[in-house]
N, CA, C and O atoms as a DFTB+ gen file, in Angstrom:
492 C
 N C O
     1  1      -8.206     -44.596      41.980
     2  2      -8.146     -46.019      42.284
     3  2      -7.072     -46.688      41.442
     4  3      -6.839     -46.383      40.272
     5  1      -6.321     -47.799      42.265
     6  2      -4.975     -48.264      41.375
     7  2      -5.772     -50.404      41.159
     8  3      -6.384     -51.056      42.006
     9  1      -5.611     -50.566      40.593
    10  2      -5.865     -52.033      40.365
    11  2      -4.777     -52.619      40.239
    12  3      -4.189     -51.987      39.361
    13  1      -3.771     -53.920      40.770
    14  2      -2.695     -54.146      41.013
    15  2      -3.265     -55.994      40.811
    16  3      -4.085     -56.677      41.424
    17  1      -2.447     -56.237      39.778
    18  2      -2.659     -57.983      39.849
    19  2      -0.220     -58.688      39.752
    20  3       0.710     -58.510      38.966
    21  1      -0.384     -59.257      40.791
    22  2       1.169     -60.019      40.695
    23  2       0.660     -61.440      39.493
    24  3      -0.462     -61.904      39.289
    25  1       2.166     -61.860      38.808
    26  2       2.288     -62.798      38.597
    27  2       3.777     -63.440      38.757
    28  3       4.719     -62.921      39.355
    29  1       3.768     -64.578      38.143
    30  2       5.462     -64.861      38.260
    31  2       5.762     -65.707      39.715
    32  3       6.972     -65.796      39.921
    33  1       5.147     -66.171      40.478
    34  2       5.534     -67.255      41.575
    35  2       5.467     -68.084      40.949
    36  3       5.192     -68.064      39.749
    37  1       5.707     -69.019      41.620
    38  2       5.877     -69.962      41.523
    39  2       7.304     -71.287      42.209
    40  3       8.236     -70.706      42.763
    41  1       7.392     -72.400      42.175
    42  2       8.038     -73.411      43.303
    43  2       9.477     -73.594      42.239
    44  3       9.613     -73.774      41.029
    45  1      10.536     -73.422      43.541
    46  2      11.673     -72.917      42.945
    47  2      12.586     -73.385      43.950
    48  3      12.528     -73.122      45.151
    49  1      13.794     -74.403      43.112
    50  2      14.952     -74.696      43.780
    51  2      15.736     -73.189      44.639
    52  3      15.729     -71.999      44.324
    53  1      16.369     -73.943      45.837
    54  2      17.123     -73.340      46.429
    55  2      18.000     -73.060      45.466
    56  3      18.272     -73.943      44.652
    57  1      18.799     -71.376      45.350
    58  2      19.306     -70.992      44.273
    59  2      19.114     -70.765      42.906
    60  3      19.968     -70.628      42.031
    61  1      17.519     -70.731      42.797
    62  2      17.118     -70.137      41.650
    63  2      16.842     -69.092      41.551
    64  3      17.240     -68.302      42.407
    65  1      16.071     -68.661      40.501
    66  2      15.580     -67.637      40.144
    67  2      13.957     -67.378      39.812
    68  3      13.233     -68.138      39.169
    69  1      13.635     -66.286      40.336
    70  2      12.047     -65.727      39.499
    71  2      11.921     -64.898      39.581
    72  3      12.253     -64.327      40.620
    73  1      11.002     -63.838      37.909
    74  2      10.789     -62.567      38.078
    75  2       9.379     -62.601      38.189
    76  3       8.509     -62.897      37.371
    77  1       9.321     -62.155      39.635
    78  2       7.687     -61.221      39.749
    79  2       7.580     -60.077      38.941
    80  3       8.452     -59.238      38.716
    81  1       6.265     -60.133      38.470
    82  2       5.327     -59.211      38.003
    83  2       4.181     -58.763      38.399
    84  3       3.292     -59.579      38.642
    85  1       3.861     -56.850      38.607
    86  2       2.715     -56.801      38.771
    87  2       2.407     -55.622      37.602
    88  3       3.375     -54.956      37.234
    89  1       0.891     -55.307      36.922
    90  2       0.406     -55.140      36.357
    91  2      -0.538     -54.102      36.751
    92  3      -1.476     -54.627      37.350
    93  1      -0.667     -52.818      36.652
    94  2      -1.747     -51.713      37.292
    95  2      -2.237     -51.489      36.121
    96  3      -1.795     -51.660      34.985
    97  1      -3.493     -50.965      36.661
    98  2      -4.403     -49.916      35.851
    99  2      -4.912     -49.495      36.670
   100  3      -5.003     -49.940      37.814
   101  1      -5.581     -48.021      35.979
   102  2      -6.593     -47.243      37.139
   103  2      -6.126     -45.583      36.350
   104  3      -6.235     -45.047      35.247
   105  1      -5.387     -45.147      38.159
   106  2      -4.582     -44.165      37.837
   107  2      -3.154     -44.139      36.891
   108  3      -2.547     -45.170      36.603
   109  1      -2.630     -42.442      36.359
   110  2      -1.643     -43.172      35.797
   111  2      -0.555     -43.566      36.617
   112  3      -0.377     -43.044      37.718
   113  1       0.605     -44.951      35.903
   114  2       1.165     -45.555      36.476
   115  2       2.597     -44.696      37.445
   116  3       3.037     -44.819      38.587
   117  1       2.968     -43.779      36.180
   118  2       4.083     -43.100      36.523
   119  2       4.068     -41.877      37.504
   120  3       5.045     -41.132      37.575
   121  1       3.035     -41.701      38.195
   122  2       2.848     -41.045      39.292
   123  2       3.081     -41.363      40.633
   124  3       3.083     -40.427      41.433
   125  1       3.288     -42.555      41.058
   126  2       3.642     -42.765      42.414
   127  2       4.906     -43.898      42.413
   128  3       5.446     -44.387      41.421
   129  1       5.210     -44.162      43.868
   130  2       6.156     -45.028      43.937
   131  2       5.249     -46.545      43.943
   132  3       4.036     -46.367      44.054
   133  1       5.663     -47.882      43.845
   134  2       5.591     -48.815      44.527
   135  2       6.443     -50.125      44.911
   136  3       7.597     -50.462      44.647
   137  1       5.626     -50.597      45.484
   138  2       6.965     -51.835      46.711
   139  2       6.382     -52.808      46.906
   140  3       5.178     -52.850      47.160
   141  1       7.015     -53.618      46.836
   142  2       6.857     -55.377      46.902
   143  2       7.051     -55.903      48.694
   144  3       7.887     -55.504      49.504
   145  1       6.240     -56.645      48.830
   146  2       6.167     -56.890      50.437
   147  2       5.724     -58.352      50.283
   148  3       5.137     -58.788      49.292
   149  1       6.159     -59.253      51.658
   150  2       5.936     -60.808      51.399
   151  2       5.549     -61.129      52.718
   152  3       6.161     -60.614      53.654
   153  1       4.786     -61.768      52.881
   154  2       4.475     -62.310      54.643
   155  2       4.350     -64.274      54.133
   156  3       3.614     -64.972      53.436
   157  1       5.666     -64.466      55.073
   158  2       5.948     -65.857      55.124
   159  2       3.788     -66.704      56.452
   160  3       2.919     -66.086      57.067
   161  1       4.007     -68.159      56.188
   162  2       2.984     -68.446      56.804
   163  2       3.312     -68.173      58.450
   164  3       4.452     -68.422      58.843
   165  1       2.364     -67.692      59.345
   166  2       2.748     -67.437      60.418
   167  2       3.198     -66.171      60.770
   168  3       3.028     -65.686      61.889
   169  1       3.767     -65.621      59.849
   170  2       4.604     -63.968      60.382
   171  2       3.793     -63.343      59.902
   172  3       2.709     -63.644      59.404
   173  1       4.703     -61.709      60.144
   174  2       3.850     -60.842      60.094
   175  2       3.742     -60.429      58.499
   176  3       3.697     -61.489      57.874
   177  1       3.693     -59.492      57.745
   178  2       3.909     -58.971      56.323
   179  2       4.902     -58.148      56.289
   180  3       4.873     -57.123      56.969
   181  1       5.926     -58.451      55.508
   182  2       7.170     -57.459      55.996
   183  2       7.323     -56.817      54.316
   184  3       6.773     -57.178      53.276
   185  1       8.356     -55.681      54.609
   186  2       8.918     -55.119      53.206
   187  2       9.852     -55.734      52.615
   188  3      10.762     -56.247      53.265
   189  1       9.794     -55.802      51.121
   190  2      11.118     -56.379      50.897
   191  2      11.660     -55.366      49.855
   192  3      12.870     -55.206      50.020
   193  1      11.094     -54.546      48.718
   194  2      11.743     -53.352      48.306
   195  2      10.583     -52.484      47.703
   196  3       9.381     -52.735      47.607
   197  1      11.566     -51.007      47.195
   198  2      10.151     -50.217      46.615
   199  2      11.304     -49.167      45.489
   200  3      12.496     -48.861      45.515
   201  1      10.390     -48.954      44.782
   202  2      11.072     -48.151      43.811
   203  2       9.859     -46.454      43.811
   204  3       8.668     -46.280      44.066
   205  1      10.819     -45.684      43.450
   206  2      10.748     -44.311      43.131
   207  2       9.529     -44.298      41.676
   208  3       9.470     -45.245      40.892
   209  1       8.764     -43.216      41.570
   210  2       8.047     -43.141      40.784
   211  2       8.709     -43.122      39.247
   212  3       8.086     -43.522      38.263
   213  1       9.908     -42.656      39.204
   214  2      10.607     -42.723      38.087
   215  2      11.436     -43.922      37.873
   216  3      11.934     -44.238      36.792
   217  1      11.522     -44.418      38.729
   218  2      13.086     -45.776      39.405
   219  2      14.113     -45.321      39.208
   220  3      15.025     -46.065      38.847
   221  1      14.298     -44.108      39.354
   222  2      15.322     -43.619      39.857
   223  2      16.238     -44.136      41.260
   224  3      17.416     -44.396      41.505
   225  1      15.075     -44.112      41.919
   226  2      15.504     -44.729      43.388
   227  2      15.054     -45.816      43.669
   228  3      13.979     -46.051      43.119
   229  1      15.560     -46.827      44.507
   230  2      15.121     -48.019      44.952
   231  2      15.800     -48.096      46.101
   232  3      16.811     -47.464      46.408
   233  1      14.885     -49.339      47.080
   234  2      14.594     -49.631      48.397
   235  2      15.162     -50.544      48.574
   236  3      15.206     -51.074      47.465
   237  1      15.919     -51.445      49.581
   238  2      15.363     -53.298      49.762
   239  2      15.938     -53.445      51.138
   240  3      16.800     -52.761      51.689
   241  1      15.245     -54.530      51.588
   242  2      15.240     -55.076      52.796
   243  2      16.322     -55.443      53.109
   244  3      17.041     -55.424      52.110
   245  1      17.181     -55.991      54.534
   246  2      18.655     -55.974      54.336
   247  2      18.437     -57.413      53.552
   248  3      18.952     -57.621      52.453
   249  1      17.842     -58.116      54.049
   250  2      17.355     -59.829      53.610
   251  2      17.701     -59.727      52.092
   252  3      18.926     -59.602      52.074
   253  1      17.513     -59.724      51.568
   254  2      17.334     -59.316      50.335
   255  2      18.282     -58.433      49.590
   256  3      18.360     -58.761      48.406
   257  1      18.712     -57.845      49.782
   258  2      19.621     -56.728      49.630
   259  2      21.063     -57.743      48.700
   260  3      21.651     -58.714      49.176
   261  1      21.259     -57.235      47.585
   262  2      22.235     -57.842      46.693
   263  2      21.736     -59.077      46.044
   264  3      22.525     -59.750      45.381
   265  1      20.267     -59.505      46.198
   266  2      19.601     -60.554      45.876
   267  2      18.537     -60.551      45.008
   268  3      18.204     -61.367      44.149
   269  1      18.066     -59.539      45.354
   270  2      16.604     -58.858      44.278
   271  2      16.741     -57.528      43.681
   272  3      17.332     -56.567      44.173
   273  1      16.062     -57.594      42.451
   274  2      16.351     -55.986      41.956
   275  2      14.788     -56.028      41.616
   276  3      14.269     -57.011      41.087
   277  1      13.763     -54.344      42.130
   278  2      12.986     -54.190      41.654
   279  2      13.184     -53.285      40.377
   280  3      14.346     -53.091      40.019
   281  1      12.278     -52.781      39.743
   282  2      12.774     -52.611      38.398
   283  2      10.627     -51.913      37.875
   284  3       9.523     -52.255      38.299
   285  1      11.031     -51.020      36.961
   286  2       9.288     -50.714      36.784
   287  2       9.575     -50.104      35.181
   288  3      10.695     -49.757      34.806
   289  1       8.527     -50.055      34.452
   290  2       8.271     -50.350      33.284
   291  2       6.989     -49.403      32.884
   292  3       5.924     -49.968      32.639
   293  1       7.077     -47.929      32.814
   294  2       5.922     -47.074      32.926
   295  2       5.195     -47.044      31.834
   296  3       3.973     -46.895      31.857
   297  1       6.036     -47.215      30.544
   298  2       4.893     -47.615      29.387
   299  2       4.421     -48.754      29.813
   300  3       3.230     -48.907      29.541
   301  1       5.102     -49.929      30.593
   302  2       3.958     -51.253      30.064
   303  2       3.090     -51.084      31.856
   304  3       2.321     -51.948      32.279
   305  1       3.311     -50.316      32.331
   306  2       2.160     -49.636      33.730
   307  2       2.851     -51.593      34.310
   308  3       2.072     -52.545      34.365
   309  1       3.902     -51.677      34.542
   310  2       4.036     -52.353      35.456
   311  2       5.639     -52.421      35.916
   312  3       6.649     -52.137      35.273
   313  1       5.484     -52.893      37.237
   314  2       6.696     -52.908      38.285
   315  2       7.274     -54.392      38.532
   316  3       6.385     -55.171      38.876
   317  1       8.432     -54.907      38.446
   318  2       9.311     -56.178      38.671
   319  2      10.190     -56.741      39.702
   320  3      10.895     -55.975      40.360
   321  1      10.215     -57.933      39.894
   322  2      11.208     -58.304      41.606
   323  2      11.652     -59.223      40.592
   324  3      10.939     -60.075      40.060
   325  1      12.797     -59.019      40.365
   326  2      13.608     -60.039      40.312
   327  2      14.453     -60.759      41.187
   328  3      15.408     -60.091      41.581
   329  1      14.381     -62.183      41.708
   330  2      14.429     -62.784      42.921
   331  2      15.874     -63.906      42.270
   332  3      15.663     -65.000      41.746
   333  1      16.894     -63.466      42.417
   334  2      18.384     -64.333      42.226
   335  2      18.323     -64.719      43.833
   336  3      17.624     -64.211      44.710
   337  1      19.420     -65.931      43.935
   338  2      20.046     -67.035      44.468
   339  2      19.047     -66.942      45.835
   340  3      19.247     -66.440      46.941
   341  1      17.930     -67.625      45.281
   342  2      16.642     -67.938      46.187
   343  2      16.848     -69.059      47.437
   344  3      16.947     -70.280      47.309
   345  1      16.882     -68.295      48.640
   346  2      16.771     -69.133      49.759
   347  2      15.113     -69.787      50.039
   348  3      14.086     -69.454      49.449
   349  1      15.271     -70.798      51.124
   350  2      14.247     -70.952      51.611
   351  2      13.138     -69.966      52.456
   352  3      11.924     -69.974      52.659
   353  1      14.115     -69.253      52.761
   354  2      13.487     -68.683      53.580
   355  2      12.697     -67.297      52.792
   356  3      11.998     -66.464      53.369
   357  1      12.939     -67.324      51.738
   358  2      12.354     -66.430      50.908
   359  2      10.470     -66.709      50.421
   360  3       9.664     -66.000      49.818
   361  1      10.391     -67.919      50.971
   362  2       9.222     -68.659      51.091
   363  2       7.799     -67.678      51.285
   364  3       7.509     -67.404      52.450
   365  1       7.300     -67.379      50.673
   366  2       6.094     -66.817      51.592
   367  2       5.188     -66.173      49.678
   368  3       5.686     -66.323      48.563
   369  1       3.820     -65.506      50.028
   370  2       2.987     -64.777      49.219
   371  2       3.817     -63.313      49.165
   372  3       4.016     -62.580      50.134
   373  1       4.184     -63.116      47.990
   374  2       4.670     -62.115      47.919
   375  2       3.451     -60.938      46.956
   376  3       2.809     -61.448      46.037
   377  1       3.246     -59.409      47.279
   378  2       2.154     -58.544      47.450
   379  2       3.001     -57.364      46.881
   380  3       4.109     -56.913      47.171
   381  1       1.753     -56.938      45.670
   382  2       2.577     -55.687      45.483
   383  2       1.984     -54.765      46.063
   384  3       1.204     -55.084      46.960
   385  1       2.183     -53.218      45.706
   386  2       1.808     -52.279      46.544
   387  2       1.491     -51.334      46.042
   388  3       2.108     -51.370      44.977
   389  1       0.646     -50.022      46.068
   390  2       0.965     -48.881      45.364
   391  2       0.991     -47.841      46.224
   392  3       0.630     -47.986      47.392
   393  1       1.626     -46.125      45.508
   394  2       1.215     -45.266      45.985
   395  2       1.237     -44.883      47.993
   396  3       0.430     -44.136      48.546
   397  1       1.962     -45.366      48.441
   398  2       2.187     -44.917      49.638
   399  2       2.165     -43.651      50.000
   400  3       2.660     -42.808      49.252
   401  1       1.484     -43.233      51.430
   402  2       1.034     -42.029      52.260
   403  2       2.033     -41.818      52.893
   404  3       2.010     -40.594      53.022
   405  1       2.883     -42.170      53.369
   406  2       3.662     -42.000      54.362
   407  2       5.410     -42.842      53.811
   408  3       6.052     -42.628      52.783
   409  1       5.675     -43.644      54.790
   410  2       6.542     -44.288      54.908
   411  2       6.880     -45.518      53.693
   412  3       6.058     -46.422      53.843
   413  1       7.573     -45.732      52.863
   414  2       7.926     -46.825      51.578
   415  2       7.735     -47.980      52.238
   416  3       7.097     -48.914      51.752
   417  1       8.362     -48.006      53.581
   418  2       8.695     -49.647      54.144
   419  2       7.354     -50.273      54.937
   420  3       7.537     -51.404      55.388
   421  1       6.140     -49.732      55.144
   422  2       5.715     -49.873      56.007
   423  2       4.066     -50.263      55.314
   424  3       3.531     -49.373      54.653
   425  1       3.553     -51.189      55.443
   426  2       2.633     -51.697      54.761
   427  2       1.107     -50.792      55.046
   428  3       0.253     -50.613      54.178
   429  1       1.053     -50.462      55.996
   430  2      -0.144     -49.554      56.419
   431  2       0.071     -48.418      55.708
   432  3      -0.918     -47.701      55.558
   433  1       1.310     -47.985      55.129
   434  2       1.299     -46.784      54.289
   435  2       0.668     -46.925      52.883
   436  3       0.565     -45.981      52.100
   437  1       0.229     -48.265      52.617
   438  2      -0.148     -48.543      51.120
   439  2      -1.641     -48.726      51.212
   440  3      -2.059     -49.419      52.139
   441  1      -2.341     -48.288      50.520
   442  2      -3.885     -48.079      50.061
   443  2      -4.611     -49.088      49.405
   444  3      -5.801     -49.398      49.441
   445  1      -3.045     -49.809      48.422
   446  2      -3.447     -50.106      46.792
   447  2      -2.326     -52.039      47.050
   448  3      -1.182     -52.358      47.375
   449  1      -3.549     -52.718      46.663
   450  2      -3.150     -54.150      46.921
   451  2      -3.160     -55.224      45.889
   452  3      -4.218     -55.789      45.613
   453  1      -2.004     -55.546      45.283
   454  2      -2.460     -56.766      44.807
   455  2      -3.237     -57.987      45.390
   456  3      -3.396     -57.872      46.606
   457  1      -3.848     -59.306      44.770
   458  2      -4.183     -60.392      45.539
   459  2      -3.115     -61.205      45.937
   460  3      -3.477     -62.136      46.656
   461  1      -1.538     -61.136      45.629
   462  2      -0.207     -62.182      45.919
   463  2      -0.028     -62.871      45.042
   464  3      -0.818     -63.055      44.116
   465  1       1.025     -63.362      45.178
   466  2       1.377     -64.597      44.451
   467  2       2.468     -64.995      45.336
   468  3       3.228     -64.265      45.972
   469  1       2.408     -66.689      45.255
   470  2       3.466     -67.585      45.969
   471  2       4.684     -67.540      45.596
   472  3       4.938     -67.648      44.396
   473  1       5.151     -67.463      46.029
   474  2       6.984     -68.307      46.039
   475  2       7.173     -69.107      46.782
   476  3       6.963     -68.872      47.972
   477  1       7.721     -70.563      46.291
   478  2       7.770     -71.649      47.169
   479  2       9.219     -71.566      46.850
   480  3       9.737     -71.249      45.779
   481  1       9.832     -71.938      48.072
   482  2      11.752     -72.371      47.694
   483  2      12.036     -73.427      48.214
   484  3      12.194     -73.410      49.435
   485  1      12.195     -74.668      47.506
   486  2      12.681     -75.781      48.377
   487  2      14.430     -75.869      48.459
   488  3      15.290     -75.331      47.762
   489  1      14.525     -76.806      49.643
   490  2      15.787     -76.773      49.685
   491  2      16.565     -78.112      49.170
   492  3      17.795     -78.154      49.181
């Protein structure tokens, strides 16, 4: 079992910045991959990146892509989104993830859930 809590939203000028944080315990941390996913109000829950069990490798959405860096931290058993030149549309509960079965990008592949945290972006 993975226990996954986000922090770090919070309401944020167009063109800012925020680093999400999430926080596991359970299993150990440095054994699997995980990925950050956001579902704006109304849509569906989409991916936005995922890192390698080592972070060696990393993921990101094209959206996103040159905008966020995830980033993970195996002594402190936690994983990071850092969110530069923040659009509106970046708007939504953003969800971390753990340990995927299958596919990195794909939310049904994840077992292991944070509760979210907001990002508001005004313009």
């Amino acid at each position: 079992q993975v226990q996954l809590v986000e922090s770090g939203g919070g309401l944020v000028q167009a063109g800012g910045s925020l680093r999400l944080s999430c926080a596991a315990s359970g299993r150990t941390f440095g054994n699997y991959p995980m990925g950050w996913f956001r579902q704006a109000p109304g849509k569906e829950r989409e991916f936005v990146a995922a890192i390698s069990w080592s972070g060696g490798s990393t993921y990101y959405a094209d959206s996103v892509k040159g905008r966020f860096t995830i980033s993970r931290d195996n002594a402190k058993n936690t994983v990071y989104l850092q969110m530069n030149s923040l659009k509106p549309e970046d708007t939504a509960v953003y969800y971390c993830a753990a340990d995927p079965r299958s596919s990195w990008y794909e939310d049904y592949s994840y077992d292991y859930w944070g509760q979210g945290t907001q990002v508001t972006v005004s313009s």
